[in-house]
VMD Tcl script that draws the C-alpha trace (Angstrom):
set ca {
  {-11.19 -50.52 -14.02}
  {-8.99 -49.15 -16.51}
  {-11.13 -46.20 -17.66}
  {-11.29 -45.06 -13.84}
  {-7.51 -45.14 -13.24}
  {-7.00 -42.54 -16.60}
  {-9.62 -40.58 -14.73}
  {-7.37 -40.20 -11.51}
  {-4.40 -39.55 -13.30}
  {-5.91 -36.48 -15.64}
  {-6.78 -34.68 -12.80}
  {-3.20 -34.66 -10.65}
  {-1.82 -32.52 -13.24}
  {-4.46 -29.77 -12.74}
  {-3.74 -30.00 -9.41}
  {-0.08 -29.07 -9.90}
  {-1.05 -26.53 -11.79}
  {-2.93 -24.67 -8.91}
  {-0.30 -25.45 -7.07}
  {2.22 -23.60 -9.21}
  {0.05 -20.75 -9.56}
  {-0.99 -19.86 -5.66}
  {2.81 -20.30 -5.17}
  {3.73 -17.56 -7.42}
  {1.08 -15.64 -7.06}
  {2.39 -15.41 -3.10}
  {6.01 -15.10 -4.02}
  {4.99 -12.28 -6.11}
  {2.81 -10.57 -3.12}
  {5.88 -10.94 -0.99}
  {8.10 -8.76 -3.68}
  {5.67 -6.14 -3.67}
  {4.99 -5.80 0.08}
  {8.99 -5.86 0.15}
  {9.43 -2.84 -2.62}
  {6.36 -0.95 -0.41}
  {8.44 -1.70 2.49}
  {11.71 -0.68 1.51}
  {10.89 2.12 -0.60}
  {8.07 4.05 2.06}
  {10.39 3.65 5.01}
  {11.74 7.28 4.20}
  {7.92 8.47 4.90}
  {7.96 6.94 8.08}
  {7.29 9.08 10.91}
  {8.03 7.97 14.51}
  {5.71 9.94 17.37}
  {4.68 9.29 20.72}
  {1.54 7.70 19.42}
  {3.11 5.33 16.99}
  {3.79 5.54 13.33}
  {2.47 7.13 10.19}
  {3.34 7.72 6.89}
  {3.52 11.29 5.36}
  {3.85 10.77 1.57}
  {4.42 13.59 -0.12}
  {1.60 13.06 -3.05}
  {-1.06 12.08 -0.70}
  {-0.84 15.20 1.20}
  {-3.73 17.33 1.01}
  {-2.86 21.53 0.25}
  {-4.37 24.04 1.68}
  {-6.32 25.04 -1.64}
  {-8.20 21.10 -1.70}
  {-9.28 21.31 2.00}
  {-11.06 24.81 1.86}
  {-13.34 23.61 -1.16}
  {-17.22 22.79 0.10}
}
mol new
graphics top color blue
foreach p $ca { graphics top sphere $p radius 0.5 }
foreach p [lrange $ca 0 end-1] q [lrange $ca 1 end] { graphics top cylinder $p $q radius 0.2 }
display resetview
């Protein structure tokens, strides 16, 4: 009996563990998707048939689309 309550207790601090790292790993998702948010939302461009982003690097020149 006594060798089967250590066993319960060693694993609820893995557990916690886990825990503590899905939690930050989601905290930290929601900081980036915030500085994407906040810092593309001068790229933002409203038309009639909704809304795109024209970043500047990610445009393609003239030169890159006339290659074969």
């Amino acid at each position: 009996m006594k060798s089967h309550a250590r066993r319960f207790y060693r694993g609820r601090g893995a557990g916690k563990v886990i825990a503590g790292i899905i939690i930050a790993l989601i905290v930290l998702a929601m900081i980036v998707y915030a500085a994407l948010f906040f810092g593309l939302r001068k790229y933002a461009v409203y038309t009639p048939e909704g809304v795109r982003l024209e970043v500047p690097w990610l445009q393609e020149t003239p030169e890159e689309a006339e290659t074969p």
